[in-house]
mmCIF file of the N, C-alpha and C atoms, coordinates in Angstrom:
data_MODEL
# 
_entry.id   MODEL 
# 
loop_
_atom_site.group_PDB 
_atom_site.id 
_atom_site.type_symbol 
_atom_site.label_atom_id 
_atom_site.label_alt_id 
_atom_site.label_comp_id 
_atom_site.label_asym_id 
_atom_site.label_entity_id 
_atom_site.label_seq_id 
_atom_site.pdbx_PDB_ins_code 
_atom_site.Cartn_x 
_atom_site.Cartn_y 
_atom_site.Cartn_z 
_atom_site.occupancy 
_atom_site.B_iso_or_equiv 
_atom_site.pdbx_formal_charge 
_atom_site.auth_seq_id 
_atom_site.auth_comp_id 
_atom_site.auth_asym_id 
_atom_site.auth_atom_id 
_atom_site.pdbx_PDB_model_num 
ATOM 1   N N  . UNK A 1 1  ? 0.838  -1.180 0.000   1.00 0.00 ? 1  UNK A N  1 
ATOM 2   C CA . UNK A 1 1  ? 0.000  0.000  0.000   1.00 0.00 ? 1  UNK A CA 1 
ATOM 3   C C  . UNK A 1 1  ? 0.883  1.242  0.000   1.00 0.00 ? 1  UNK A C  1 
ATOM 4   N N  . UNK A 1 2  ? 0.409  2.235  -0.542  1.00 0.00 ? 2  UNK A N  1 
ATOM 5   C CA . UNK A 1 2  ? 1.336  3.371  -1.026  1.00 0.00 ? 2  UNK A CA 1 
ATOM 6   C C  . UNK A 1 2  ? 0.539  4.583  -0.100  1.00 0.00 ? 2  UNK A C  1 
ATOM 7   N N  . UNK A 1 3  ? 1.388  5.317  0.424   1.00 0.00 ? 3  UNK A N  1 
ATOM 8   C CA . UNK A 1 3  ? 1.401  6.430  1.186   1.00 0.00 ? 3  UNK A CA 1 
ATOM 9   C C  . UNK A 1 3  ? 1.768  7.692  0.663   1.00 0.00 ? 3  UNK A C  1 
ATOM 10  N N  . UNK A 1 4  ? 1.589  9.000  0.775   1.00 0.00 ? 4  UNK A N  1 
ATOM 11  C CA . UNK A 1 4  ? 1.840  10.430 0.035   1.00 0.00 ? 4  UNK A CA 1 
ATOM 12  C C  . UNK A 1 4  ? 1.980  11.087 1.573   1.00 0.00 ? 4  UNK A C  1 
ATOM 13  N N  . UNK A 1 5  ? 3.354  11.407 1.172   1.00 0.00 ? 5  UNK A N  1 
ATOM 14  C CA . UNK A 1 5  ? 3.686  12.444 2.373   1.00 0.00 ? 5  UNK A CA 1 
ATOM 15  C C  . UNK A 1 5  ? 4.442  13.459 1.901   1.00 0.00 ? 5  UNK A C  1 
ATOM 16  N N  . UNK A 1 6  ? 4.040  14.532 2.557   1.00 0.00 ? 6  UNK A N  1 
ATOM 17  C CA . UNK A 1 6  ? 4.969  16.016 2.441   1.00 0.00 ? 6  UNK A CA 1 
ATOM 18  C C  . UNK A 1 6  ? 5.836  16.278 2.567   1.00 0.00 ? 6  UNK A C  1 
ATOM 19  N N  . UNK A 1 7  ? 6.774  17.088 1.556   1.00 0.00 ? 7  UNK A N  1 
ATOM 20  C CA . UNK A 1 7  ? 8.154  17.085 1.642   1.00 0.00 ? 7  UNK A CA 1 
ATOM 21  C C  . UNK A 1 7  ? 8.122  18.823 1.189   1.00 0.00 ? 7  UNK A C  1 
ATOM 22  N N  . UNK A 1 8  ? 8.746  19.446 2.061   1.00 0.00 ? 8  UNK A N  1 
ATOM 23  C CA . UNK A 1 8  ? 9.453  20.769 1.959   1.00 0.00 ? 8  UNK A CA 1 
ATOM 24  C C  . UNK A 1 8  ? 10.705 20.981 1.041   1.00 0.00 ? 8  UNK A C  1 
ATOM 25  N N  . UNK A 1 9  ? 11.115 21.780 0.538   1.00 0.00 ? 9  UNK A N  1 
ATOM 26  C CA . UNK A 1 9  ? 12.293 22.495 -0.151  1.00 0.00 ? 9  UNK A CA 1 
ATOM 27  C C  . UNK A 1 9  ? 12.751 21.719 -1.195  1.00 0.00 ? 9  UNK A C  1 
ATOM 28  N N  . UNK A 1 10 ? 11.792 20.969 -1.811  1.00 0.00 ? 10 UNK A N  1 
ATOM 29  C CA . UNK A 1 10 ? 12.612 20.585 -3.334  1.00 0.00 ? 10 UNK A CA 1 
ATOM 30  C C  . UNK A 1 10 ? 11.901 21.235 -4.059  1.00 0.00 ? 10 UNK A C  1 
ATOM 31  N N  . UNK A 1 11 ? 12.907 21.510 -4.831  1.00 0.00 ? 11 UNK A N  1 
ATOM 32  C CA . UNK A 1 11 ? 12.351 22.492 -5.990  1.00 0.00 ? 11 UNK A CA 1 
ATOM 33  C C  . UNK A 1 11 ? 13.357 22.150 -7.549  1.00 0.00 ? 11 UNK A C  1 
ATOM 34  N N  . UNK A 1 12 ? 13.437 20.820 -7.245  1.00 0.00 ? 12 UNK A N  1 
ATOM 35  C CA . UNK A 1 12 ? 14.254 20.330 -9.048  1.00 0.00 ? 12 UNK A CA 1 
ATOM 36  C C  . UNK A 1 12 ? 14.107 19.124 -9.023  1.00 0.00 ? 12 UNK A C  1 
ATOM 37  N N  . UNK A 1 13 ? 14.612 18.643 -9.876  1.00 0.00 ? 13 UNK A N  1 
ATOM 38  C CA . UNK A 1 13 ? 14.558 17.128 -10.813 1.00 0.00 ? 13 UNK A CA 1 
ATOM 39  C C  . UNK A 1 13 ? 16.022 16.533 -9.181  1.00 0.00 ? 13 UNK A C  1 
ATOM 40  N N  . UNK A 1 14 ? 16.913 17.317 -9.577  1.00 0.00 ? 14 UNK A N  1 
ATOM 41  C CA . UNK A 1 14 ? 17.886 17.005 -8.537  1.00 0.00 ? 14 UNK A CA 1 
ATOM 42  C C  . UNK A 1 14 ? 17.865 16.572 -6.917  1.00 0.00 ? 14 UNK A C  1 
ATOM 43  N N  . UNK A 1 15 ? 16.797 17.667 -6.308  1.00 0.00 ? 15 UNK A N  1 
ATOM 44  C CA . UNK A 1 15 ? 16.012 17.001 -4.747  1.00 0.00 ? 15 UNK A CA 1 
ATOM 45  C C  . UNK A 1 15 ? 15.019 16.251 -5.029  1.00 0.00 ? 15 UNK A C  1 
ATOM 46  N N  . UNK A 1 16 ? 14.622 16.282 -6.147  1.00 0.00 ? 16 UNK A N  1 
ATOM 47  C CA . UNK A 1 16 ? 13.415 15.100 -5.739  1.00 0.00 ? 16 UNK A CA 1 
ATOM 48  C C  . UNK A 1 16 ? 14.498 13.487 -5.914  1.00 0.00 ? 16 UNK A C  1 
ATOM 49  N N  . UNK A 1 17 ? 15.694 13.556 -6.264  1.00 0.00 ? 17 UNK A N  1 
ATOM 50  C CA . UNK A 1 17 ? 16.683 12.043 -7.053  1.00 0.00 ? 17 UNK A CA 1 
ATOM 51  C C  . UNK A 1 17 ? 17.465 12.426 -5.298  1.00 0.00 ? 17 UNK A C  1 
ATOM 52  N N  . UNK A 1 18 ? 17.954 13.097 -4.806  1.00 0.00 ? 18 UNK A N  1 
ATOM 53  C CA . UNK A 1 18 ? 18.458 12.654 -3.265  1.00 0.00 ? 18 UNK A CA 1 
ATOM 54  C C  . UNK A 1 18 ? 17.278 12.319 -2.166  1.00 0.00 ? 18 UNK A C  1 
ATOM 55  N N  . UNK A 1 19 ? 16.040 12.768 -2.437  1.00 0.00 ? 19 UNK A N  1 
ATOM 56  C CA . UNK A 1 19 ? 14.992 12.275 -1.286  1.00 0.00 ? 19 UNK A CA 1 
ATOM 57  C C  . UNK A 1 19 ? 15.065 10.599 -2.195  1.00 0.00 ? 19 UNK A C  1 
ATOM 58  N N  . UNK A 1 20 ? 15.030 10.935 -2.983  1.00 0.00 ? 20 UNK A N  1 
ATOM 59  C CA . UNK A 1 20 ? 14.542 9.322  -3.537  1.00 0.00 ? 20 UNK A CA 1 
ATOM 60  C C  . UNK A 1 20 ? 15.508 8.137  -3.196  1.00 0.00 ? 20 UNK A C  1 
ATOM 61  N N  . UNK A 1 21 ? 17.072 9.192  -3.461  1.00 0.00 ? 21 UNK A N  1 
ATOM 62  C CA . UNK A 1 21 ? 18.362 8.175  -2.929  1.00 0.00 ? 21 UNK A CA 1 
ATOM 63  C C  . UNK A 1 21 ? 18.585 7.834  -1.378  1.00 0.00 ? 21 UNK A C  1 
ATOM 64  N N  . UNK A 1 22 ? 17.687 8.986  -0.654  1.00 0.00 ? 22 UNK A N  1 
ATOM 65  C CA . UNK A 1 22 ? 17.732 8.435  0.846   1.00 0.00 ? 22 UNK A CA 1 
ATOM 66  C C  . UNK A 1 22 ? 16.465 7.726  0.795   1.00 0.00 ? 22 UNK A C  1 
ATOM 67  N N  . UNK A 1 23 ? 15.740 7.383  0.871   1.00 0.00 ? 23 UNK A N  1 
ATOM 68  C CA . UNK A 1 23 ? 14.819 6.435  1.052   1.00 0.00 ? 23 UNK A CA 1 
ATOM 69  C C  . UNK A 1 23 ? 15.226 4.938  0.629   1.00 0.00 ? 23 UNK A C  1 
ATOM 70  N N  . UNK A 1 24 ? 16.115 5.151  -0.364  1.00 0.00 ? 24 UNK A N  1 
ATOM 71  C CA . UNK A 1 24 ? 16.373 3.568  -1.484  1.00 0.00 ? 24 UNK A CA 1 
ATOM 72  C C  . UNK A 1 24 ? 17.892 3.377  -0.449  1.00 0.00 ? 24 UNK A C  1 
ATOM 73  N N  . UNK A 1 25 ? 18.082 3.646  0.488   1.00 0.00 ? 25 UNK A N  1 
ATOM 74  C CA . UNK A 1 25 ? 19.484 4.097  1.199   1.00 0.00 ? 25 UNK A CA 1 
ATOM 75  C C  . UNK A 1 25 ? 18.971 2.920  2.366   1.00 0.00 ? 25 UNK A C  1 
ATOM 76  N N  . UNK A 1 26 ? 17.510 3.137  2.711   1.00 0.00 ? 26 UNK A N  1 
ATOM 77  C CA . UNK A 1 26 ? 17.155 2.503  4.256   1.00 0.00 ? 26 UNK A CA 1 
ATOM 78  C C  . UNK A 1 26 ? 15.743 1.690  3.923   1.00 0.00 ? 26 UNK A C  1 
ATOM 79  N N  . UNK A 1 27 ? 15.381 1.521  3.089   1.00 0.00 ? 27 UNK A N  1 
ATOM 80  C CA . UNK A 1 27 ? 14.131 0.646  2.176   1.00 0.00 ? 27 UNK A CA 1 
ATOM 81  C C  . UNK A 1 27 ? 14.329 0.505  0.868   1.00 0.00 ? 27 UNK A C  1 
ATOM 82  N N  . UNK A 1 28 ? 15.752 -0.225 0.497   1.00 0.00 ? 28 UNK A N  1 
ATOM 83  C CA . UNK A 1 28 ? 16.029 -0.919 -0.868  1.00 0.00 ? 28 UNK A CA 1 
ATOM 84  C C  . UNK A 1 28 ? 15.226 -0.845 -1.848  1.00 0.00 ? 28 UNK A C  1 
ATOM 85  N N  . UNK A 1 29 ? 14.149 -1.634 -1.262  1.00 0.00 ? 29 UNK A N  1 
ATOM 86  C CA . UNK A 1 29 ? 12.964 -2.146 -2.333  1.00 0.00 ? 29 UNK A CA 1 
ATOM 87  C C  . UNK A 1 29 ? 11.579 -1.523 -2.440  1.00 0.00 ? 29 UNK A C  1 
ATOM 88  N N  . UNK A 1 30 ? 11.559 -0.699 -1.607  1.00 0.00 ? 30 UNK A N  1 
ATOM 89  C CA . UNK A 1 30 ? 10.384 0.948  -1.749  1.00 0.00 ? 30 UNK A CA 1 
ATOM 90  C C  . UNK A 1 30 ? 10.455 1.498  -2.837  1.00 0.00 ? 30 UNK A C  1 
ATOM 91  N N  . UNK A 1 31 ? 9.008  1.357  -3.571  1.00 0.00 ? 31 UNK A N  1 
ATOM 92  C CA . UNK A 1 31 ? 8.542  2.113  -4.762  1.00 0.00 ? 31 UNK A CA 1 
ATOM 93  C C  . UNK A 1 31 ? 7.977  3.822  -4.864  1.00 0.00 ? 31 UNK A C  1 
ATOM 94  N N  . UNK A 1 32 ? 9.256  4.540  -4.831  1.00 0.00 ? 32 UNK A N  1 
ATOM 95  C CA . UNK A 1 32 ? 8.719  5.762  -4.908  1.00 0.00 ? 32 UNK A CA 1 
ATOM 96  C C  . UNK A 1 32 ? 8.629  6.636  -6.195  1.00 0.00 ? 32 UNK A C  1 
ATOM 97  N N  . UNK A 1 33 ? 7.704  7.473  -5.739  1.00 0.00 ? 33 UNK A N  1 
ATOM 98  C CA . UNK A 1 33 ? 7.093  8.495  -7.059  1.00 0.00 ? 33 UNK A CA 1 
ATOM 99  C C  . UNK A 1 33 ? 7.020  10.026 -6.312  1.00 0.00 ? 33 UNK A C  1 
ATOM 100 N N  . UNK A 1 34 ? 8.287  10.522 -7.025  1.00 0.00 ? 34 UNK A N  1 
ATOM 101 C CA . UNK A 1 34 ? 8.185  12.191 -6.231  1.00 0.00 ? 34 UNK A CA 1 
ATOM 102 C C  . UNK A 1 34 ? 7.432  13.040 -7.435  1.00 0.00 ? 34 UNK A C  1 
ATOM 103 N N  . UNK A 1 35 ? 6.121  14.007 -6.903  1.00 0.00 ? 35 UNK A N  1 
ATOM 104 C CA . UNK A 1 35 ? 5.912  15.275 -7.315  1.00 0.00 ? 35 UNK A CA 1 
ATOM 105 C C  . UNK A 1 35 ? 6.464  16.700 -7.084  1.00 0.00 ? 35 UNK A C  1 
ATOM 106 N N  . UNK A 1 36 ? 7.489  17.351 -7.810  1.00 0.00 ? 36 UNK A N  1 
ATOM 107 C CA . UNK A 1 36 ? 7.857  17.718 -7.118  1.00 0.00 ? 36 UNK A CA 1 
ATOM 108 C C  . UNK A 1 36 ? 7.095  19.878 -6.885  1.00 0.00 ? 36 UNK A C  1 
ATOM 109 N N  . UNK A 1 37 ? 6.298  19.546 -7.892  1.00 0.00 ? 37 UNK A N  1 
ATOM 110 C CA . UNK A 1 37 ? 5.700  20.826 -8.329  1.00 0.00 ? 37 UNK A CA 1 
ATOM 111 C C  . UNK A 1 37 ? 4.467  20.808 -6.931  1.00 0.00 ? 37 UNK A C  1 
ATOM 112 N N  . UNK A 1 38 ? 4.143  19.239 -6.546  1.00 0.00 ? 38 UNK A N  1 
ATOM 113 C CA . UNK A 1 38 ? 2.780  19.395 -5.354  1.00 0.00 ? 38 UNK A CA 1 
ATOM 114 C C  . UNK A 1 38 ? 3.833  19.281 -4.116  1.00 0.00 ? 38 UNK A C  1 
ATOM 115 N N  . UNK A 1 39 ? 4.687  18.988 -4.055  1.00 0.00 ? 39 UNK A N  1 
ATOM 116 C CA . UNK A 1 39 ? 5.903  19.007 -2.485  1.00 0.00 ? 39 UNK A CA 1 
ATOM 117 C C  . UNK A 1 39 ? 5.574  17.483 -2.344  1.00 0.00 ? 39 UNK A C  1 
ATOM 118 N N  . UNK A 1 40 ? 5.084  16.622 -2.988  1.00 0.00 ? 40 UNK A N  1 
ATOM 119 C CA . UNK A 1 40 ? 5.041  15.547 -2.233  1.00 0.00 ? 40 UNK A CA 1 
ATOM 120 C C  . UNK A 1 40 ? 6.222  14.320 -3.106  1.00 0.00 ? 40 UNK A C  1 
ATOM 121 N N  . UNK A 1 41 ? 5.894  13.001 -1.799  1.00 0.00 ? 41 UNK A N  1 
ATOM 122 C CA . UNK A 1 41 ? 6.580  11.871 -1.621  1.00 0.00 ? 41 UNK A CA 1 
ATOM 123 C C  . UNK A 1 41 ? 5.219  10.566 -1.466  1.00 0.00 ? 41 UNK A C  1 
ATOM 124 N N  . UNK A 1 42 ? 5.397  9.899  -2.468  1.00 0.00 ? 42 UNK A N  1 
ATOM 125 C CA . UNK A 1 42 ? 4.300  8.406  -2.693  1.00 0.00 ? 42 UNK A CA 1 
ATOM 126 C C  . UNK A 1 42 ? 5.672  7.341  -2.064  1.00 0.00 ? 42 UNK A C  1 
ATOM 127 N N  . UNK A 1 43 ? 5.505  6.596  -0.972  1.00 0.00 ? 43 UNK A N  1 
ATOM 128 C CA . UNK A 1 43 ? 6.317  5.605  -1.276  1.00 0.00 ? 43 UNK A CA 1 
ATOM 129 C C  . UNK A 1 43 ? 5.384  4.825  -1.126  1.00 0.00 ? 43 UNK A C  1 
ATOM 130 N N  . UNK A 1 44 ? 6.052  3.155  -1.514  1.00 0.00 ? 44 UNK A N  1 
ATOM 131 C CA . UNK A 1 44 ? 5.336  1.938  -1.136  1.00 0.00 ? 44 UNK A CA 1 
ATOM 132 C C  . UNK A 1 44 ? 6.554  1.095  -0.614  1.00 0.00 ? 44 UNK A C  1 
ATOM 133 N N  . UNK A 1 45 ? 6.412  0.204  0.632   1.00 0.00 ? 45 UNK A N  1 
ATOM 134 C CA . UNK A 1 45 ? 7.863  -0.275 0.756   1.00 0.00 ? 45 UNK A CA 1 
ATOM 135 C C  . UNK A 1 45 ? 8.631  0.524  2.238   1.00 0.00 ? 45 UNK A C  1 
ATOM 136 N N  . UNK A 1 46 ? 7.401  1.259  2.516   1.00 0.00 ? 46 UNK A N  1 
ATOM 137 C CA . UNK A 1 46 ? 8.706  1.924  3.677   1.00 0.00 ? 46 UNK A CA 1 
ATOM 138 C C  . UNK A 1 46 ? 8.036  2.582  4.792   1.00 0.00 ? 46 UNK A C  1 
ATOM 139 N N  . UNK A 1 47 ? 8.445  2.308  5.898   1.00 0.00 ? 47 UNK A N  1 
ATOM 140 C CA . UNK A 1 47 ? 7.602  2.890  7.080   1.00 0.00 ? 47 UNK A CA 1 
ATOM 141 C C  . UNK A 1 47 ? 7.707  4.636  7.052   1.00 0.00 ? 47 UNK A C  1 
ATOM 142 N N  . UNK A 1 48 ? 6.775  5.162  7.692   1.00 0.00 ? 48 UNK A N  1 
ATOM 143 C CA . UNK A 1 48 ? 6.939  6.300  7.527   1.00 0.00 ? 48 UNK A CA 1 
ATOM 144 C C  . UNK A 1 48 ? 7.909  6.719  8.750   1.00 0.00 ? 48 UNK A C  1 
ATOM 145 N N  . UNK A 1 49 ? 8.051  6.428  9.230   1.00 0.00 ? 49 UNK A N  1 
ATOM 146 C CA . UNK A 1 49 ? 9.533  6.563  9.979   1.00 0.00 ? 49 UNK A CA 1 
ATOM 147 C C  . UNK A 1 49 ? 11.210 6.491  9.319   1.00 0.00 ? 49 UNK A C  1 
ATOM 148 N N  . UNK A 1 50 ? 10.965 5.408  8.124   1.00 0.00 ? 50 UNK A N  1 
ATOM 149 C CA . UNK A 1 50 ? 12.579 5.080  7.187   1.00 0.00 ? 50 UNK A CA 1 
ATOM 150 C C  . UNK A 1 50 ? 12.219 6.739  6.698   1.00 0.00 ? 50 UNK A C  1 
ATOM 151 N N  . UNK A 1 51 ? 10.865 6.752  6.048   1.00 0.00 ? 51 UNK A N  1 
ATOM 152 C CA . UNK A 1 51 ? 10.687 8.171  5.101   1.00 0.00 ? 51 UNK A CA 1 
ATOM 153 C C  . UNK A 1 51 ? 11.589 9.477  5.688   1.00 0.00 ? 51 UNK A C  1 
ATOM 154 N N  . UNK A 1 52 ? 10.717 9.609  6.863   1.00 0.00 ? 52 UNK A N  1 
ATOM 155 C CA . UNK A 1 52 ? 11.541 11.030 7.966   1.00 0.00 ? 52 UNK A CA 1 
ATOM 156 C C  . UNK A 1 52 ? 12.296 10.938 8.059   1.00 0.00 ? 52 UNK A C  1 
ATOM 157 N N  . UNK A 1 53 ? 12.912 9.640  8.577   1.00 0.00 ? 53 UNK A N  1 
ATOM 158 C CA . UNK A 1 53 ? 14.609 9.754  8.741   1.00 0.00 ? 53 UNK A CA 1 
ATOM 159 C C  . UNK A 1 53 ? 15.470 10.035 7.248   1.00 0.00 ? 53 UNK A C  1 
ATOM 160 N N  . UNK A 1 54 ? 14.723 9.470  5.978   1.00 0.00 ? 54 UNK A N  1 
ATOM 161 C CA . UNK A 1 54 ? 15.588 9.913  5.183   1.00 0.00 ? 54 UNK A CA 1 
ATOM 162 C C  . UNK A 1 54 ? 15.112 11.265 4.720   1.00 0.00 ? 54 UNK A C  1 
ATOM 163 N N  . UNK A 1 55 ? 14.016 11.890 4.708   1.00 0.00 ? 55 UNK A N  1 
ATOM 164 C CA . UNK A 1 55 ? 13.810 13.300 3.869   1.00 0.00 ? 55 UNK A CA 1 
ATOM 165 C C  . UNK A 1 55 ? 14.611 13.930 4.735   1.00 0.00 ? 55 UNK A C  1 
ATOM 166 N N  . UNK A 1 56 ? 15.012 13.933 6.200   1.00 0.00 ? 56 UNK A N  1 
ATOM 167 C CA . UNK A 1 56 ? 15.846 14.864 6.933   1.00 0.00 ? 56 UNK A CA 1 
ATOM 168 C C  . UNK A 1 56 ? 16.719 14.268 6.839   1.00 0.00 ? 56 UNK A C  1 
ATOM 169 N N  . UNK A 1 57 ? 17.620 13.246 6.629   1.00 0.00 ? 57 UNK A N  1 
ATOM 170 C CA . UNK A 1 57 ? 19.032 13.314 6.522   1.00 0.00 ? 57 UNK A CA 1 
ATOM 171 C C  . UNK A 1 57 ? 19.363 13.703 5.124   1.00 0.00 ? 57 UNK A C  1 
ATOM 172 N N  . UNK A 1 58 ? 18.482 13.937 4.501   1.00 0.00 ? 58 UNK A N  1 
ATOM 173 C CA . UNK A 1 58 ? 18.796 14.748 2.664   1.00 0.00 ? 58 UNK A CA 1 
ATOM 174 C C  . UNK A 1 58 ? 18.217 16.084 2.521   1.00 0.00 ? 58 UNK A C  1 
ATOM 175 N N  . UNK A 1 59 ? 17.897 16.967 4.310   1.00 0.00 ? 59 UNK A N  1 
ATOM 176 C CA . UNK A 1 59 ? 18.559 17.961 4.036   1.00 0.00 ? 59 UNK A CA 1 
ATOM 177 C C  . UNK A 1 59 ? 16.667 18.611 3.723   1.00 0.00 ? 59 UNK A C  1 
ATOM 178 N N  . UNK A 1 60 ? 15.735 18.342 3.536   1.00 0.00 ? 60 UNK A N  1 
ATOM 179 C CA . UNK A 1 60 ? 14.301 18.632 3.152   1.00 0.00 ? 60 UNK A CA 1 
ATOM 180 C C  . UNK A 1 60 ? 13.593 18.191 4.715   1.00 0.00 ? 60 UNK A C  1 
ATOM 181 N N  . UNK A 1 61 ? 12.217 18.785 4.619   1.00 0.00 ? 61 UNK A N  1 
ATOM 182 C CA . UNK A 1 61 ? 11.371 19.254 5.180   1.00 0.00 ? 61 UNK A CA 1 
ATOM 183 C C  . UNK A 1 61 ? 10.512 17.879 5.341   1.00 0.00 ? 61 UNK A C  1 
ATOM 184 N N  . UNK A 1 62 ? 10.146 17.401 6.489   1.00 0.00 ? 62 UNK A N  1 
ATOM 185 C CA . UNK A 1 62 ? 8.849  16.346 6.279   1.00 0.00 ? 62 UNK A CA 1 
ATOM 186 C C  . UNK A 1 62 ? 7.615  16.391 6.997   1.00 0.00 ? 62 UNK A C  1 
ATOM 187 N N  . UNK A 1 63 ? 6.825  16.780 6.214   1.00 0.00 ? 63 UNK A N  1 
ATOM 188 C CA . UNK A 1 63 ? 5.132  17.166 6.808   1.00 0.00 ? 63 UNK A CA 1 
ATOM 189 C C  . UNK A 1 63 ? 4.352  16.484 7.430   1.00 0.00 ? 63 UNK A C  1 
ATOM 190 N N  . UNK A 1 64 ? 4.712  15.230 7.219   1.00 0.00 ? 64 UNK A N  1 
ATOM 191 C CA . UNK A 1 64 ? 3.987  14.204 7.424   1.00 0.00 ? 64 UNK A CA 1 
ATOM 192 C C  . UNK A 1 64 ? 3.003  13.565 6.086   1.00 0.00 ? 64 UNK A C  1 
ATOM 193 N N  . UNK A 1 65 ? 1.966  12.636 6.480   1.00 0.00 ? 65 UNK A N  1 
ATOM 194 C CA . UNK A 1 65 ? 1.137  12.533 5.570   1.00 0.00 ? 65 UNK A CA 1 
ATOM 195 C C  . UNK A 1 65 ? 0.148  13.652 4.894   1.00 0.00 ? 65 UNK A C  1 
ATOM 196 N N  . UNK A 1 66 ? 0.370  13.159 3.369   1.00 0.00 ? 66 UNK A N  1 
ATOM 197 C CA . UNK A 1 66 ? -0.498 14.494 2.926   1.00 0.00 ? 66 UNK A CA 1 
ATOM 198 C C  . UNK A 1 66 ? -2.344 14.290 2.756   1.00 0.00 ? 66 UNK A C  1 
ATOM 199 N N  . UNK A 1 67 ? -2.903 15.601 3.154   1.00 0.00 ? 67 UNK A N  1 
ATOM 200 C CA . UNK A 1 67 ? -4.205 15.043 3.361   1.00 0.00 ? 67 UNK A CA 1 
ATOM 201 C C  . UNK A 1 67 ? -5.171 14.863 2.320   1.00 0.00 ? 67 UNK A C  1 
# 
């Protein structure tokens, strides 16, 4: 099951590929899909805890789930 959570301060092709590389960093096999024009993060594959820990160790904002 796939989750959409909020992510602060990306604003390129480039932060949305390091949120994506920290997540694939601590949930290998998590299927993610970044928007990066709506601020968000779809993963499937990853607690929302791996998520936070990686959108903040890459440096971005995490909202939590988006509503």
């Amino acid at each position: 099951m796939s989750t959409t959570y909020r992510v602060t301060g990306m604003s390129c092709g480039g932060c949305a590929k390091s949120v994506e590389s920290a997540i694939k960093a601590l949930a290998a096999d998590a299927k993610i899909s970044i928007d990066v024009a709506q601020a968000a993060v779809t993963v499937d594959g990853a607690t929302e805890a791996q998520v936070k820990q990686a959108v903040d160790e890459a440096g971005f904002g995490f909202e939590g789930k988006a509503a």
